[in-house]
Biopython code that builds the backbone (N, CA, C, O; Angstrom):
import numpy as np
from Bio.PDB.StructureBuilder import StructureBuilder

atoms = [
    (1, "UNK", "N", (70.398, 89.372, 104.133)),
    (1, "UNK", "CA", (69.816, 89.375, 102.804)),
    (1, "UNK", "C", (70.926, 89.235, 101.752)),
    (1, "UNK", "O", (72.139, 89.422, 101.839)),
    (2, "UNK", "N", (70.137, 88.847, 100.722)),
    (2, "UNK", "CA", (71.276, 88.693, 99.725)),
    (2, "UNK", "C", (72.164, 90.199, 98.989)),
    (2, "UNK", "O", (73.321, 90.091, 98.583)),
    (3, "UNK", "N", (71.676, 91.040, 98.948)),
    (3, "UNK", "CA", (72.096, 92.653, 98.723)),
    (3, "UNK", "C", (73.253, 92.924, 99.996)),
    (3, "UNK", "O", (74.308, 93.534, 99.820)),
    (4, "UNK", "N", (72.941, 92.509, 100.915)),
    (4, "UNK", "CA", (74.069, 93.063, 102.233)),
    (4, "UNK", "C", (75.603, 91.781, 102.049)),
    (4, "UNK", "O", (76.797, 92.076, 102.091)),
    (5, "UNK", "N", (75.046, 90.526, 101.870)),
    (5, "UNK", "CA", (75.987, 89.888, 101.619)),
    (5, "UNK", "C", (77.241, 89.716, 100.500)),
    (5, "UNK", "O", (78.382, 89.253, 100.494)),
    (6, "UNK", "N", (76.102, 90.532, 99.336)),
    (6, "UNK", "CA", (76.723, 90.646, 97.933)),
    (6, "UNK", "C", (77.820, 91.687, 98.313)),
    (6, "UNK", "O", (79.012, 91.474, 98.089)),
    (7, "UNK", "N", (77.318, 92.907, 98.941)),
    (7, "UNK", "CA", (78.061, 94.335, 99.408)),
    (7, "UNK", "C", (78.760, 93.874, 100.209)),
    (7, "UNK", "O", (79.461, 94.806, 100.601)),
    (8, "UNK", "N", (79.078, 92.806, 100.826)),
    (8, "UNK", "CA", (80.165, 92.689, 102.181)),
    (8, "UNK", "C", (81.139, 91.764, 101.240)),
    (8, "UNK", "O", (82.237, 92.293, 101.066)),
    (9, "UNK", "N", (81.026, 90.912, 100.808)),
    (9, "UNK", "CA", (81.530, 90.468, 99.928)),
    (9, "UNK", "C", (82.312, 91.197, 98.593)),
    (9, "UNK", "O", (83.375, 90.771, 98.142)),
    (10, "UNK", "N", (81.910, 91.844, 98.295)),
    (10, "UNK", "CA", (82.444, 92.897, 97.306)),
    (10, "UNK", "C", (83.385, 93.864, 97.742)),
    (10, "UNK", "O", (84.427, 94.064, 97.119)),
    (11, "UNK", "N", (83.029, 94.573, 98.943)),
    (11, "UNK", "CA", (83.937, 95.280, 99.505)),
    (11, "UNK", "C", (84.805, 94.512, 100.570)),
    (11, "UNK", "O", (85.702, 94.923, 101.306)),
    (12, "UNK", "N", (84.271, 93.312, 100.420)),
    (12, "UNK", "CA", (85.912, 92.407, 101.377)),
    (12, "UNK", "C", (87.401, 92.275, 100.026)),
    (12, "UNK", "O", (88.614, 92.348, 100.219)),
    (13, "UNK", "N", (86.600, 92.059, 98.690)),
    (13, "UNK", "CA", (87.798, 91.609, 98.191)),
    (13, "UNK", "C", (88.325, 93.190, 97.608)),
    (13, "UNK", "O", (89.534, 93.362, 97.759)),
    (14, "UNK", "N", (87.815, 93.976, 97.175)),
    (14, "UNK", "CA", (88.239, 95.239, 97.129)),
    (14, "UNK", "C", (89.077, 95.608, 98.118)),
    (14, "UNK", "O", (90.056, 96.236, 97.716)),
    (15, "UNK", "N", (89.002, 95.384, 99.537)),
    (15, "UNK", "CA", (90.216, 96.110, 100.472)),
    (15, "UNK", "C", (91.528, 94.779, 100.301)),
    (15, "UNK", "O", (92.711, 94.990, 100.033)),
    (16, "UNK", "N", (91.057, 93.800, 100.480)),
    (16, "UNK", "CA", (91.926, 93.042, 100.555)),
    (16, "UNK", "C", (92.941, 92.825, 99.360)),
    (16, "UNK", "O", (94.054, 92.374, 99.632)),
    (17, "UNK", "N", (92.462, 93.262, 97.443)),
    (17, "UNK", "CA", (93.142, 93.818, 96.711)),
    (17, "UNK", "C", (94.231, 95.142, 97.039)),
    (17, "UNK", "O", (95.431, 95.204, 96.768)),
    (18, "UNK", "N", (93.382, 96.135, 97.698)),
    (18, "UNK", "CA", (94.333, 96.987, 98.206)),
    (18, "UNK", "C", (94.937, 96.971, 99.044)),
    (18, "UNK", "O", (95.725, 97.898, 98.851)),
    (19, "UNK", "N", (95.186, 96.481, 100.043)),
    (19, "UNK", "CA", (95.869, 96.026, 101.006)),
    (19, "UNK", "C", (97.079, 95.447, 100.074)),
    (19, "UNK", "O", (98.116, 95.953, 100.503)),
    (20, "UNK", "N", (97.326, 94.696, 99.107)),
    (20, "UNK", "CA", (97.867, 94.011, 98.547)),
    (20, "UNK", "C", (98.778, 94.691, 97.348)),
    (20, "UNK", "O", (99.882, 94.307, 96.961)),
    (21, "UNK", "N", (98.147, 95.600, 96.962)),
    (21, "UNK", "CA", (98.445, 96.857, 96.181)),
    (21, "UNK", "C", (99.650, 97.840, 96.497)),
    (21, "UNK", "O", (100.641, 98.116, 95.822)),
    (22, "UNK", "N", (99.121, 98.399, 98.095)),
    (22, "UNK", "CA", (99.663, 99.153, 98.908)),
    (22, "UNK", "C", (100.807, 98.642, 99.437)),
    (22, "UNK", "O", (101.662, 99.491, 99.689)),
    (23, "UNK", "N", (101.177, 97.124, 99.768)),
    (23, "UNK", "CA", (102.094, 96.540, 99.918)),
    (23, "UNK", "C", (103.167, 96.354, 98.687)),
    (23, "UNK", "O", (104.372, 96.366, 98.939)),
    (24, "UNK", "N", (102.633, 96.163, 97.212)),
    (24, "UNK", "CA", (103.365, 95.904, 96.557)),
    (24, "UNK", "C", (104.332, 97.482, 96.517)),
    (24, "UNK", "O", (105.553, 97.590, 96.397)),
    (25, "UNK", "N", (103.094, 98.803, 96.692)),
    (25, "UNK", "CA", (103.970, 100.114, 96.227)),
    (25, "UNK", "C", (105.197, 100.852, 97.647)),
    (25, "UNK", "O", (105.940, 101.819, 97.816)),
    (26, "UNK", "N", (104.770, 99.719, 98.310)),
    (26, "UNK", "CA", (105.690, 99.970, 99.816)),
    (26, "UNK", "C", (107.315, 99.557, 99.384)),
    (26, "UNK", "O", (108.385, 100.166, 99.427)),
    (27, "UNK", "N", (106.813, 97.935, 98.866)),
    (27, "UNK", "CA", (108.080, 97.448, 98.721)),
    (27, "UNK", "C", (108.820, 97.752, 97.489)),
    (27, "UNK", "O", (109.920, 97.224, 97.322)),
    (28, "UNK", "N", (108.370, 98.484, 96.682)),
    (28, "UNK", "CA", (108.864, 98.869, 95.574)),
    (28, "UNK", "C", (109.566, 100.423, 96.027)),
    (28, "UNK", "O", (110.703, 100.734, 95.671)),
    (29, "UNK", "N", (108.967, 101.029, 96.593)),
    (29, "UNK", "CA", (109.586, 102.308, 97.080)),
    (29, "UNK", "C", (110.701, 102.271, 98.218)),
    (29, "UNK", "O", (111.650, 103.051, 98.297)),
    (30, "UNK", "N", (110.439, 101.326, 98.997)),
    (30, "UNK", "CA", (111.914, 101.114, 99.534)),
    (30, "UNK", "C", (112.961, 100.126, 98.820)),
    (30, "UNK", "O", (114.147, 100.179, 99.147)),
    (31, "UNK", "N", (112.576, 99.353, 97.981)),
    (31, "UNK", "CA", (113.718, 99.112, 96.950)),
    (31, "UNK", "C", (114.432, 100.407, 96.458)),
    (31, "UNK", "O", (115.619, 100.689, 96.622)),
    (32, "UNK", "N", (113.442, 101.161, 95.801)),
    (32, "UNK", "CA", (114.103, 102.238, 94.739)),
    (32, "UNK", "C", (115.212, 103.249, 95.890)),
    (32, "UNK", "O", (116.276, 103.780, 95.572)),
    (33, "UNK", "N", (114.471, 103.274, 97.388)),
    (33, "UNK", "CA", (114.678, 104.248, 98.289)),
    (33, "UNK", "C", (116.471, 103.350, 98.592)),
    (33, "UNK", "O", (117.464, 103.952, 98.184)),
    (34, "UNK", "N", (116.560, 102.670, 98.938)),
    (34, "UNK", "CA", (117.740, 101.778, 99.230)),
    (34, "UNK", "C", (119.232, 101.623, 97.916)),
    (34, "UNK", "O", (120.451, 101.722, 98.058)),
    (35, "UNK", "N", (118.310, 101.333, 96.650)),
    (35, "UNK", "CA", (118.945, 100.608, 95.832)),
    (35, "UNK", "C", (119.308, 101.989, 94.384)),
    (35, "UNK", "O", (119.845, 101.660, 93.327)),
    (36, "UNK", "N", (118.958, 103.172, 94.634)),
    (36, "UNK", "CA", (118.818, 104.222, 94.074)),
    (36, "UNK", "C", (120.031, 104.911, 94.425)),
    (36, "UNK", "O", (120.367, 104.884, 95.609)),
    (37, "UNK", "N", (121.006, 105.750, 93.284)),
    (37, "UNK", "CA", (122.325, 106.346, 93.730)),
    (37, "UNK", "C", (122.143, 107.704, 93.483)),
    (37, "UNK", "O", (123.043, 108.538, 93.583)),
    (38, "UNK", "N", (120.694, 108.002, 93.077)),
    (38, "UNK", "CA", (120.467, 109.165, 92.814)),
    (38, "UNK", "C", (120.211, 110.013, 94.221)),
    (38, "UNK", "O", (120.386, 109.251, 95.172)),
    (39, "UNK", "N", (119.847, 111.368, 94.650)),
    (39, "UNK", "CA", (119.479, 111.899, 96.072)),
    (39, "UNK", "C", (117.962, 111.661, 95.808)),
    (39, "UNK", "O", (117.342, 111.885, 94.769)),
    (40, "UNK", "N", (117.412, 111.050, 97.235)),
    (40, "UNK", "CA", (116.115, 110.420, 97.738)),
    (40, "UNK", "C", (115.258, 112.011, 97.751)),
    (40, "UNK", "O", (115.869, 113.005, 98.143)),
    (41, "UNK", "N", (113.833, 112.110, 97.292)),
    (41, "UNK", "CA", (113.094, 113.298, 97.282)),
    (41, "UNK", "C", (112.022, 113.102, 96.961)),
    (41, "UNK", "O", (111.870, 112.861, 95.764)),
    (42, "UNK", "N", (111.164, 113.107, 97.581)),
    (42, "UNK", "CA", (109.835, 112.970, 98.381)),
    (42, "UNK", "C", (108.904, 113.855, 97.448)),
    (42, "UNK", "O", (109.043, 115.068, 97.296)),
    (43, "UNK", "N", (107.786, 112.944, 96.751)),
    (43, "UNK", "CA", (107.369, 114.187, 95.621)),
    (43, "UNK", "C", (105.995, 114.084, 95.521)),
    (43, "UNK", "O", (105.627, 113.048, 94.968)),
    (44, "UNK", "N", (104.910, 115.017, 95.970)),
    (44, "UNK", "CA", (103.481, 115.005, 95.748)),
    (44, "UNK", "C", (103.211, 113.793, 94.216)),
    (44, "UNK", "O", (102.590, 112.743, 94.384)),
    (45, "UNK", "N", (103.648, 114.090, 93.167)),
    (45, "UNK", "CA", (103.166, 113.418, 91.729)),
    (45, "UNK", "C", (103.669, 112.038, 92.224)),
    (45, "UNK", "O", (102.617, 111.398, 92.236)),
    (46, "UNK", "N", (104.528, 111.295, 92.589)),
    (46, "UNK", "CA", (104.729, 110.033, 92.979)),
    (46, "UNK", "C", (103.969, 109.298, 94.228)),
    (46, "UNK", "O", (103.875, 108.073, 94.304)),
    (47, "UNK", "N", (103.451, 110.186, 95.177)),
    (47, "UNK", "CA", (102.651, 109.905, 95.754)),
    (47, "UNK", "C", (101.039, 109.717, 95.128)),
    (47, "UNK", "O", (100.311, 108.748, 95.339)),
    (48, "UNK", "N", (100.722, 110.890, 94.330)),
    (48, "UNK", "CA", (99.236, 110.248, 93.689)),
    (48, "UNK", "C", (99.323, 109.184, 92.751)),
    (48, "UNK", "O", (98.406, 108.378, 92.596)),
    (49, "UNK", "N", (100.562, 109.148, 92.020)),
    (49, "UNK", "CA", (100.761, 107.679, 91.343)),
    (49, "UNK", "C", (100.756, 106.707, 92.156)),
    (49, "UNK", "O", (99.815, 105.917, 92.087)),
    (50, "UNK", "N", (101.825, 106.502, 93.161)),
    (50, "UNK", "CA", (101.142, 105.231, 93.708)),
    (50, "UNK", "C", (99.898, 105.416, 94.615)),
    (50, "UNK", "O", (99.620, 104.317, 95.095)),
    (51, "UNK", "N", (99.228, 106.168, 94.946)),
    (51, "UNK", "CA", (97.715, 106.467, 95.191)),
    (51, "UNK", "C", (96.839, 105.642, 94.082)),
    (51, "UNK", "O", (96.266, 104.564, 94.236)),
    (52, "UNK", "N", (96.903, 106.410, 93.004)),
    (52, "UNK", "CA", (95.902, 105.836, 91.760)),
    (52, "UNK", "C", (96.215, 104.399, 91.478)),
    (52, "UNK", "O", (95.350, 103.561, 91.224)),
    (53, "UNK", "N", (97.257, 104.205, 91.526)),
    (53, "UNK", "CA", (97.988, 102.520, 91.171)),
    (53, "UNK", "C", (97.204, 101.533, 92.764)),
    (53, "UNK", "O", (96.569, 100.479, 92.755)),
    (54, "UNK", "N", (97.383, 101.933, 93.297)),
    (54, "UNK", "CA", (96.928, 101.175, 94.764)),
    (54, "UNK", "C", (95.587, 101.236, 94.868)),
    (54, "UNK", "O", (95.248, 100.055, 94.801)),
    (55, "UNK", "N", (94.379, 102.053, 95.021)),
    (55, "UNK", "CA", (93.325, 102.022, 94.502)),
    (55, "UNK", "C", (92.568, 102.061, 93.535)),
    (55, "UNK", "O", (91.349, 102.056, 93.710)),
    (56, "UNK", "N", (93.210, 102.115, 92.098)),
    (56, "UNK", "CA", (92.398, 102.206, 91.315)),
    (56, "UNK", "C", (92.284, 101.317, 90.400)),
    (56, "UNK", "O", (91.314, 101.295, 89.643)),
    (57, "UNK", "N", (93.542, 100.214, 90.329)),
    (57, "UNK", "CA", (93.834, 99.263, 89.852)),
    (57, "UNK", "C", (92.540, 98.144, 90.465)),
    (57, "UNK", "O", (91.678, 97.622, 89.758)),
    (58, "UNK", "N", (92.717, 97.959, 92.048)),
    (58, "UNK", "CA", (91.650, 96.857, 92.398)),
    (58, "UNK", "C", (90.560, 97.608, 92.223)),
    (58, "UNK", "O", (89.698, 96.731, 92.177)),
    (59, "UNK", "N", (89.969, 98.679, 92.087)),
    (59, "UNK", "CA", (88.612, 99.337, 91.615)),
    (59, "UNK", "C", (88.309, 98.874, 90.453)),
    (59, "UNK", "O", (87.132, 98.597, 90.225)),
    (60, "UNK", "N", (89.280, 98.693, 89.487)),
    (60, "UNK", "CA", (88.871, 97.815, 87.932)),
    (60, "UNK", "C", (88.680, 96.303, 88.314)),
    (60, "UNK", "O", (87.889, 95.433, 87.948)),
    (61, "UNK", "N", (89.534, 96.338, 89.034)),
    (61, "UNK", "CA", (88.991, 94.281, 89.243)),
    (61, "UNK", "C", (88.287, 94.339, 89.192)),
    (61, "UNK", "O", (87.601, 94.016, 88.222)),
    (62, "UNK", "N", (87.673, 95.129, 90.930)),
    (62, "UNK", "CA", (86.283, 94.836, 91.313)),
    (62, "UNK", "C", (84.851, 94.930, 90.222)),
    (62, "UNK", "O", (83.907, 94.144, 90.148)),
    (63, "UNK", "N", (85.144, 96.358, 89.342)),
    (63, "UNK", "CA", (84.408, 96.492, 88.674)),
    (63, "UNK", "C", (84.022, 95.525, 87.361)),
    (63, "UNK", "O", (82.950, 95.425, 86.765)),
    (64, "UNK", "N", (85.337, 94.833, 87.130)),
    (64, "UNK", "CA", (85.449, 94.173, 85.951)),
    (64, "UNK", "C", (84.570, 92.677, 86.577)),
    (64, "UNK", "O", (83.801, 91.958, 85.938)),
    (65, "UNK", "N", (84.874, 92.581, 87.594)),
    (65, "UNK", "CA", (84.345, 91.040, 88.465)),
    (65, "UNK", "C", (82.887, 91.194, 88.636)),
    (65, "UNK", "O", (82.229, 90.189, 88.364)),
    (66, "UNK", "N", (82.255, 92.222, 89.022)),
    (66, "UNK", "CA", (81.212, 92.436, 89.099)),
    (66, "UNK", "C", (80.414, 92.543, 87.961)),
    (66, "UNK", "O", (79.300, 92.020, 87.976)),
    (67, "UNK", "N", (80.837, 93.180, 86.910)),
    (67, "UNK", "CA", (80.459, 93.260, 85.643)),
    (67, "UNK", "C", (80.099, 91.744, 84.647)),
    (67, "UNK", "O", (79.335, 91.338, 83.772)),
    (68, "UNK", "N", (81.036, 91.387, 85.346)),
    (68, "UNK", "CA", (81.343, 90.126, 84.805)),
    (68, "UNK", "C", (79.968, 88.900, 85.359)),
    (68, "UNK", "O", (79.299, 88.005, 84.843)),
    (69, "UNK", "N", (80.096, 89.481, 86.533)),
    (69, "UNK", "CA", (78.922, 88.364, 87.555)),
    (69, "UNK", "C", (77.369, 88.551, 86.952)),
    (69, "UNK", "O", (76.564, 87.629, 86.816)),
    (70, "UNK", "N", (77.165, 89.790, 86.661)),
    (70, "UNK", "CA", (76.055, 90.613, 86.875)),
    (70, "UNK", "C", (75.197, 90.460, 85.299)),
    (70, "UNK", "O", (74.046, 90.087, 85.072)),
    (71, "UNK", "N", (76.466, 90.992, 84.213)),
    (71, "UNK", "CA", (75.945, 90.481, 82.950)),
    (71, "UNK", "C", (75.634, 89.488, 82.324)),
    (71, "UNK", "O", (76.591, 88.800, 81.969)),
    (72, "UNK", "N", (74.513, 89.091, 82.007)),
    (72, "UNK", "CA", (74.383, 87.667, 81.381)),
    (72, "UNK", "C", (74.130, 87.592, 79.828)),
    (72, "UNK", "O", (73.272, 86.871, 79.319)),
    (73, "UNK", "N", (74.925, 88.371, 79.185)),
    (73, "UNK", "CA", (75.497, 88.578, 77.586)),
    (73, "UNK", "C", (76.662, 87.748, 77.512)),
    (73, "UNK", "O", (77.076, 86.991, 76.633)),
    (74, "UNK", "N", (77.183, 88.138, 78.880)),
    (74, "UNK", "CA", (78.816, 86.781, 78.924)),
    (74, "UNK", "C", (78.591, 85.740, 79.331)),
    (74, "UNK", "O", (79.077, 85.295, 80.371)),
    (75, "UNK", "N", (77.671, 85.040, 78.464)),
    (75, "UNK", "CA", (77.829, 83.505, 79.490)),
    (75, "UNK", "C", (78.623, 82.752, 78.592)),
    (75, "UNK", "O", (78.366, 81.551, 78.502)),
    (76, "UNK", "N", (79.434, 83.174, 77.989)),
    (76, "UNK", "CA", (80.368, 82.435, 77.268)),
    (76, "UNK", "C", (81.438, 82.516, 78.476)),
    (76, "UNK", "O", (82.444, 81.863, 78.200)),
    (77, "UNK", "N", (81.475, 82.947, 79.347)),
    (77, "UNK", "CA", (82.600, 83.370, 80.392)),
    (77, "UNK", "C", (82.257, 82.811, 81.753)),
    (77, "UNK", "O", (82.939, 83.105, 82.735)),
    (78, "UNK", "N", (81.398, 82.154, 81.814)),
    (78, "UNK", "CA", (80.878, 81.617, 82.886)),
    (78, "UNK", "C", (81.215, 81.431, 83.807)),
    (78, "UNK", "O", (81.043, 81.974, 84.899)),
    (79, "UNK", "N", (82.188, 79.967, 83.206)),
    (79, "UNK", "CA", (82.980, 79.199, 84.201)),
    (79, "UNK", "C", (84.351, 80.339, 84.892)),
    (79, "UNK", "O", (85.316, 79.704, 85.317)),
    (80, "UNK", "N", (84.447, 81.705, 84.997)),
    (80, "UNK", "CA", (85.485, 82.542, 84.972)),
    (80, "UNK", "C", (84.667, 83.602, 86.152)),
    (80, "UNK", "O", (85.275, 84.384, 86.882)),
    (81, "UNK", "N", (83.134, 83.415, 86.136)),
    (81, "UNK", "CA", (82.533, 84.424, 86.906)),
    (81, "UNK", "C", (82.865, 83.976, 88.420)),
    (81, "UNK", "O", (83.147, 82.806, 88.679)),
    (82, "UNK", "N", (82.801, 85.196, 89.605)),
    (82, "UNK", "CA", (83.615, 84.862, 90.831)),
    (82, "UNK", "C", (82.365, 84.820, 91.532)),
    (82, "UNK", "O", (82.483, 84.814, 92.757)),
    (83, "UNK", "N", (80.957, 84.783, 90.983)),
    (83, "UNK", "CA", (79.904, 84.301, 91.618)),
    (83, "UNK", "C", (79.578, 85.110, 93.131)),
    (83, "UNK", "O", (79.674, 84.444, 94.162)),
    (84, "UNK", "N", (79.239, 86.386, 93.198)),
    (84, "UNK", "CA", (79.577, 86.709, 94.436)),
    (84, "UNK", "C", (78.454, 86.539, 95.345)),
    (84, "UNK", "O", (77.375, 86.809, 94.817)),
    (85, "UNK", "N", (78.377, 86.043, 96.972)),
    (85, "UNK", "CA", (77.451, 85.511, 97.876)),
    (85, "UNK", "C", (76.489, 83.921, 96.589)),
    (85, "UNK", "O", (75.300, 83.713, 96.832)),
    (86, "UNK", "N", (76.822, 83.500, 96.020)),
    (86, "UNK", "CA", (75.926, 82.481, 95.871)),
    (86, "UNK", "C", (75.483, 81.469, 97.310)),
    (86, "UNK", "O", (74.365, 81.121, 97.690)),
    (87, "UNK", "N", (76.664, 81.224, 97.814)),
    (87, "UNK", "CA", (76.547, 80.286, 99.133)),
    (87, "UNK", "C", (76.924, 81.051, 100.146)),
    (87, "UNK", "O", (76.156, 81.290, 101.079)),
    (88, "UNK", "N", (78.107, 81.507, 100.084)),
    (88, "UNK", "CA", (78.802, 82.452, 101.905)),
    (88, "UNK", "C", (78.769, 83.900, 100.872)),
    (88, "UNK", "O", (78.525, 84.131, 99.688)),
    (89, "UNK", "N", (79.134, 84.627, 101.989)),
    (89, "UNK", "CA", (79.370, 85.724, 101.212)),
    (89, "UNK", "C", (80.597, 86.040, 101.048)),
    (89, "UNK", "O", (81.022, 86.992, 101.702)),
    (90, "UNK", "N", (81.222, 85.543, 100.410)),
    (90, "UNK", "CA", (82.902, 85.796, 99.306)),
    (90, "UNK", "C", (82.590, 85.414, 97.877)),
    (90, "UNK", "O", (81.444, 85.365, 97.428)),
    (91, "UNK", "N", (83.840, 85.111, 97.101)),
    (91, "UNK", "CA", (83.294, 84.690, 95.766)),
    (91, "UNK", "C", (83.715, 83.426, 95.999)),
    (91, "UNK", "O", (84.653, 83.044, 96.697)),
    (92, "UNK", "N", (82.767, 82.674, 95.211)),
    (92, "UNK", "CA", (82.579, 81.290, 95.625)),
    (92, "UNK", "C", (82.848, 80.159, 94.280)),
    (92, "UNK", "O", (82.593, 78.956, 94.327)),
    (93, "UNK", "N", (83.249, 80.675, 93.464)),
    (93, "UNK", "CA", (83.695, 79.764, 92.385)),
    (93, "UNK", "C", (85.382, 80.091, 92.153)),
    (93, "UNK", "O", (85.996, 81.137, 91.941)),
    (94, "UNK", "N", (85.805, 78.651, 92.305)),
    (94, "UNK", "CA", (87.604, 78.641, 92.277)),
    (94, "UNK", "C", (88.445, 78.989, 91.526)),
    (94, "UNK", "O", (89.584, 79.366, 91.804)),
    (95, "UNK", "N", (87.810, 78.864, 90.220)),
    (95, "UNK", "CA", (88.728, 79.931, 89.014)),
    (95, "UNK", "C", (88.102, 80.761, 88.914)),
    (95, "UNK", "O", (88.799, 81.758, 88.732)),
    (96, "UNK", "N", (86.790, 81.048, 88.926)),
    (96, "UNK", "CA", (87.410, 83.260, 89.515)),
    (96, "UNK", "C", (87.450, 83.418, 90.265)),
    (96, "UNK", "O", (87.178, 84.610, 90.125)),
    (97, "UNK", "N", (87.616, 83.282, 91.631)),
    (97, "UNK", "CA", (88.600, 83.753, 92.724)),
    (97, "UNK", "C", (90.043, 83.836, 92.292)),
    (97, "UNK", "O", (90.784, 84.773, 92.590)),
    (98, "UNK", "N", (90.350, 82.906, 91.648)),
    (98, "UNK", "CA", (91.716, 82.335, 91.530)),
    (98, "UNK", "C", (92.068, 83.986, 90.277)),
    (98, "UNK", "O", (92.931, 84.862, 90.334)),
    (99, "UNK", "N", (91.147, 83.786, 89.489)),
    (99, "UNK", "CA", (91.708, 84.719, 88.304)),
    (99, "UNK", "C", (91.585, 85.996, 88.523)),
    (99, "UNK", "O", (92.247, 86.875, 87.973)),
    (100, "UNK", "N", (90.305, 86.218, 89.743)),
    (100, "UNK", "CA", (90.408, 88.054, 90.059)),
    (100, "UNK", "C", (91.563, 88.614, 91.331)),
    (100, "UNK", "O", (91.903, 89.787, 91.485)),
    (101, "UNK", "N", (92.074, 87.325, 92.232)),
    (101, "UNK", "CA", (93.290, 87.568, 92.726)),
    (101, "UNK", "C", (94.573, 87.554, 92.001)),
    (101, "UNK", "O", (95.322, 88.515, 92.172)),
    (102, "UNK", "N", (94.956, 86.527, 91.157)),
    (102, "UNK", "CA", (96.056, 86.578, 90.829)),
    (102, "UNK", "C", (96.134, 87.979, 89.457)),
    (102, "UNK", "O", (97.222, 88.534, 89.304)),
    (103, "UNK", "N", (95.220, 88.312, 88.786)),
    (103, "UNK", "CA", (94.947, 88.547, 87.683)),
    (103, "UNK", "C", (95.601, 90.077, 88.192)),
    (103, "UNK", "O", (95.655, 91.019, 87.402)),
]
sb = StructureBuilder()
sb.init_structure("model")
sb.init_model(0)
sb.init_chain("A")
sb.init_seg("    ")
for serial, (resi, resn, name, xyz) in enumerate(atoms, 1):
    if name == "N":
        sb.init_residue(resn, " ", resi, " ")
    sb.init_atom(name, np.array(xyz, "f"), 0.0, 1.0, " ", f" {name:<3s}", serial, name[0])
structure = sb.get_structure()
């Protein structure tokens, strides 16, 4: 149905944002961990930062993409909506895919 496809679709690009997220706060922490002359120390508050930064960042995509799909007050924004399940279930129009990944 179209409700299960919309939801598989939605939560494909949501992990796959984080996945992407989680990688960026990997490689940034072993930069700092390597390239840092200060002593290395392991700290609950830097961990929920990059927690909140890694999930909560693609939680606004998603929300903003969806928002975006769903409202039809923005059809000045049209050509930008990521169209989700119209044909397969991913987003299926090339500049918003293009703009809710790179964005």
């Amino acid at each position: 149905s179209h409700t299960i496809c919309t939801f598989v679709a939605t939560t494909s690009h949501y992990f796959i944002l984080v996945s992407f997220f989680c990688m960026n706060v990997m490689s940034y922490d072993i930069c700092r961990t390597f390239i840092s002359f200060l002593p290395f120390h392991a700290s609950r508050t830097r961990f929920k930062f990059y927690s909140y930064y890694s999930w909560g960042i693609p939680l606004c995509i998603v929300i903003l993409a969806n928002l975006l799909d769903h409202l039809d007050s923005l059809s000045f924004l049209e050509s930008y909506k990521p169209m989700y399940a119209t044909k397969i279930c991913w987003l299926n129009n090339k500049l918003g895919s293009a703009i809710f990944f790179v964005l």
